[in-house]
MIZALUM-722516 format. One line per 4 residues: for each residue y negated, x, z negated of C-alpha. Coordinates in steps of 0.2 Angstrom, whole numbers, plus 5000, padded with zeros to 4 digits. Example, Ala and Ser with C-alpha at 12.3 -4.5 7.8 and 13.67 -1.06 7.14 Angstrom:
2
5022,5062,4961 ~ 5005,5068,4964;
//
This chain:
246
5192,5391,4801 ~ 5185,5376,4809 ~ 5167,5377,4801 ~ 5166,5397,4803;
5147,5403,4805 ~ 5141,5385,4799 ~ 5132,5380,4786 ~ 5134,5363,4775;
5123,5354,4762 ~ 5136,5341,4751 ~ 5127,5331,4737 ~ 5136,5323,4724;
5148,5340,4725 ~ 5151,5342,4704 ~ 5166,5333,4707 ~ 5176,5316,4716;
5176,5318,4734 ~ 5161,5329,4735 ~ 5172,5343,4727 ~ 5185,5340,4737;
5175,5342,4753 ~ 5165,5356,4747 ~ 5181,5365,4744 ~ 5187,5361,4760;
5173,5365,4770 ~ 5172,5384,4762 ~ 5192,5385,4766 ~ 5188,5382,4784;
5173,5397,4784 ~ 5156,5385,4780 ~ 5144,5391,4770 ~ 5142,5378,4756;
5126,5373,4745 ~ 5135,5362,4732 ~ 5121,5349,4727 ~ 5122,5337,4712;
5111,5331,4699 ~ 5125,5340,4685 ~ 5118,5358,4690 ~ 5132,5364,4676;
5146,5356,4687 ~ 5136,5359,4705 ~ 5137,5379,4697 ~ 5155,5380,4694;
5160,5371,4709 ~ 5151,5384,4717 ~ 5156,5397,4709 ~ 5174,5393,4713;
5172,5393,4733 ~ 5158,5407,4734 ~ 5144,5392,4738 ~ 5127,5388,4732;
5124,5378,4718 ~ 5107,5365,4718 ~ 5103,5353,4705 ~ 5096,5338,4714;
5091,5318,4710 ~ 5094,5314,4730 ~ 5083,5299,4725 ~ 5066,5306,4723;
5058,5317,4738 ~ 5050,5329,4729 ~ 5070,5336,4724 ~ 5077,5334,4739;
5062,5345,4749 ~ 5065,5357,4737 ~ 5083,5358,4742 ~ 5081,5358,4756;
5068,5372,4756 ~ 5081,5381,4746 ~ 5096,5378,4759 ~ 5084,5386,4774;
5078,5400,4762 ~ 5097,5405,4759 ~ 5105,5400,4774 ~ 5092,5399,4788;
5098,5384,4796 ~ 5105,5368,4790 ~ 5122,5363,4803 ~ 5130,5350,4793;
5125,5336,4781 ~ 5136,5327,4770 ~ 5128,5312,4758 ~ 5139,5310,4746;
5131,5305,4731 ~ 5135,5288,4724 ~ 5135,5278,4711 ~ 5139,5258,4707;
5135,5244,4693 ~ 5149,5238,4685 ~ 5158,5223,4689 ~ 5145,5208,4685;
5142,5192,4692 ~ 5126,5197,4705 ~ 5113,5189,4695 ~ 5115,5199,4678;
5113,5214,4685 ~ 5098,5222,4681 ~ 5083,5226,4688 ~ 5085,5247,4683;
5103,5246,4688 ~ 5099,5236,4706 ~ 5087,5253,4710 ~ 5098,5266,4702;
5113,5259,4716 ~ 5101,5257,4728 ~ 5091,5272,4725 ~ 5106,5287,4725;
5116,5275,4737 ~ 5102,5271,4751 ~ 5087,5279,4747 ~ 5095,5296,4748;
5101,5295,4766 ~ 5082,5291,4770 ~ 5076,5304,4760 ~ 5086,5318,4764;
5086,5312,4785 ~ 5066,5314,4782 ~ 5069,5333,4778 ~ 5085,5337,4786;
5082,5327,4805 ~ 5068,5337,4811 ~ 5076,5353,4809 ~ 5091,5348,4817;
5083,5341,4831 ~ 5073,5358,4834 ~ 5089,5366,4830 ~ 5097,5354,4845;
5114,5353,4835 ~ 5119,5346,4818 ~ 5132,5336,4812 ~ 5126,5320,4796;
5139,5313,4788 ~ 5136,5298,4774 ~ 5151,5292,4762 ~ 5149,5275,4764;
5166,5262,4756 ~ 5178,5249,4761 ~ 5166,5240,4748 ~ 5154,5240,4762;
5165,5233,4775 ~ 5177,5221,4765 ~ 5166,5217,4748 ~ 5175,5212,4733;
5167,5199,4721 ~ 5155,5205,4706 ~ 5152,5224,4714 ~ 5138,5214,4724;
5123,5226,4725 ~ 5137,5240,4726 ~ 5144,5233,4743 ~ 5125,5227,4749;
5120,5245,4746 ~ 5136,5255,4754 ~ 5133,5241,4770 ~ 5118,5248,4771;
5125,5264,4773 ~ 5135,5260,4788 ~ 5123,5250,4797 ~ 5110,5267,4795;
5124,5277,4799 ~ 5125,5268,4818 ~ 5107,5266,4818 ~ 5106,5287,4817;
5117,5289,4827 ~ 5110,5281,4844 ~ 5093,5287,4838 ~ 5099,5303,4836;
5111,5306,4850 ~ 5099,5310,4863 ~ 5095,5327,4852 ~ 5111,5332,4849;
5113,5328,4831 ~ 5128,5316,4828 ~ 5129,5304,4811 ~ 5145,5296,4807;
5152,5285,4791 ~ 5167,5290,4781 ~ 5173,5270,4770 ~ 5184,5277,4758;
5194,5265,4743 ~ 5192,5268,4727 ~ 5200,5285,4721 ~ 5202,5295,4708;
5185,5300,4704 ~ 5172,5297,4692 ~ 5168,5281,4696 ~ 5183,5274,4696;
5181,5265,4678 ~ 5166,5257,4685 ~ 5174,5250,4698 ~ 5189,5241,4688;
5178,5236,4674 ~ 5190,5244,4661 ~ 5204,5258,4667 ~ 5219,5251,4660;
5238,5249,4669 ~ 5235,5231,4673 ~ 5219,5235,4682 ~ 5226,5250,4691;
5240,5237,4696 ~ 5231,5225,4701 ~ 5219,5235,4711 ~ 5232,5245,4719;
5240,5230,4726 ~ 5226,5228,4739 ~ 5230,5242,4747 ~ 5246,5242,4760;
5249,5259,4756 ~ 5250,5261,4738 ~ 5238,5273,4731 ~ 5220,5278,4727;
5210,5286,4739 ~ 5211,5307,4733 ~ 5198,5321,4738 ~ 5207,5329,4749;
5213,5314,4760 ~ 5192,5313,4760 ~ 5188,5333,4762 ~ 5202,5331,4778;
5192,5316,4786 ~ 5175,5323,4783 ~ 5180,5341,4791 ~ 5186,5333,4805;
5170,5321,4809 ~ 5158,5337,4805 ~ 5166,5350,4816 ~ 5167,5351,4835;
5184,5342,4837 ~ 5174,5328,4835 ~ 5159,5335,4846 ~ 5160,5316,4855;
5161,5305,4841 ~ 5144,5299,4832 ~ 5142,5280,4825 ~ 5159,5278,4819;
5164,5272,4802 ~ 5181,5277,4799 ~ 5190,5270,4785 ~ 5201,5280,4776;
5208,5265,4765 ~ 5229,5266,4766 ~ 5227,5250,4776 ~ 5213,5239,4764;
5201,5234,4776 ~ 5215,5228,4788;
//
């Protein structure tokens, strides 16, 4: 019961790696609000771990002060912060990506962190405590060719992440970066391109370790970093990668 008598926000938590760490924060005794633009999917996840379901477009403030207003209403403090939601382009050569797809990556990617940092930070810092944690990638650290505004936007991601976090030290609110490789998700079609065998292959042989990223090697990673255990650590991005970035 590592987050017992905490209380979490996780966006992008109608499935992938959100799921994973909702469920796992609830295990470990948080209170979860399980934020996603699906509100279908955010409502069964939550009905399955006893959480709070809010729909949400982390991309535009007017949503994301109303969840926020609706985590203080139900929980009366916000400990934890997890910015999870994500989305990418497909494989392209940078130039014939599009205009709307450049602002959608960049918005739910980037814009979200600022967003929900505008609503989340000053309670936190009157709160003296709290714990932000942003799901950045390996794409952001090591990118790969045609995923171009992907990786510029999930950079982005980890330079805020250590920005944050040295701003925000002094108040007692820590911000760290989670660079996981692709896993099995729902993005990970648009990441290969196509999901075929020889793609999987392929990608697969990038990583010393030999597999795909899951939820839970995500949900383990992200309790750690948001509970005390980790009370010294803030401005890290930790690469939970089977070895791709090395």
């Amino acid at each position: 019961m590592r987050l017992a008598g905490k209380t979490a926000i996780v966006t992008g938590a109608a499935s992938g790696f959100g799921a994973g760490i909702a469920r796992r924060f609830a295990e470990e005794g948080a209170r979860v609000m399980v934020a996603d633009i699906n509100g279908a999917g955010a409502g069964a996840i939550a009905a399955e771990i006893g959480g709070l379901a809010h729909q949400v477009d982390v991309a535009q403030d007017e949503s994301v002060a109303e969840m926020v207003s609706a985590a203080r209403v139900a929980f009366g403090r916000i400990d934890i912060l997890v910015n999870n939601a994500g989305v990418t382009h497909k494989p392209a050569a940078l130039e014939d990506v599009t205009e709307a797809e450049f602002d959608r990556v960049l918005g739910v990617n980037a814009k979200s962190v600022y967003l929900t940092a505008r609503h989340i930070v000053p309670l936190m810092k009157e709160q003296g405590s709290g714990a932000i944690l942003n799901i950045a990638s390996t794409a952001g650290v090591s990118p790969r060719p045609r995923l171009n505004w992907y990786n510029a936007s999930k950079g982005w991601m980890i330079t805020a992440t250590k920005a944050m976090a040295v701003e925000l030290a002094p108040f007692g609110v820590r911000v760290n970066a989670l660079n996981p490789v692709a896993g099995e998700t729902p993005l990970l079609p648009s990441f290969l391109g196509e999901d075929t065998p020889e793609q999987r292959a392929k990608f697969l042989s990038t990583i010393p370790m030999g597999r795909f990223s899951t939820p839970t090697d995500l949900a383990n990673a992200a309790l750690f970093l948001c509970s005390d255990e980790a009370a010294l650590i803030t401005g890290v991005g930790l690469e939970v990668d089977g070895g791709r970035c090395i």
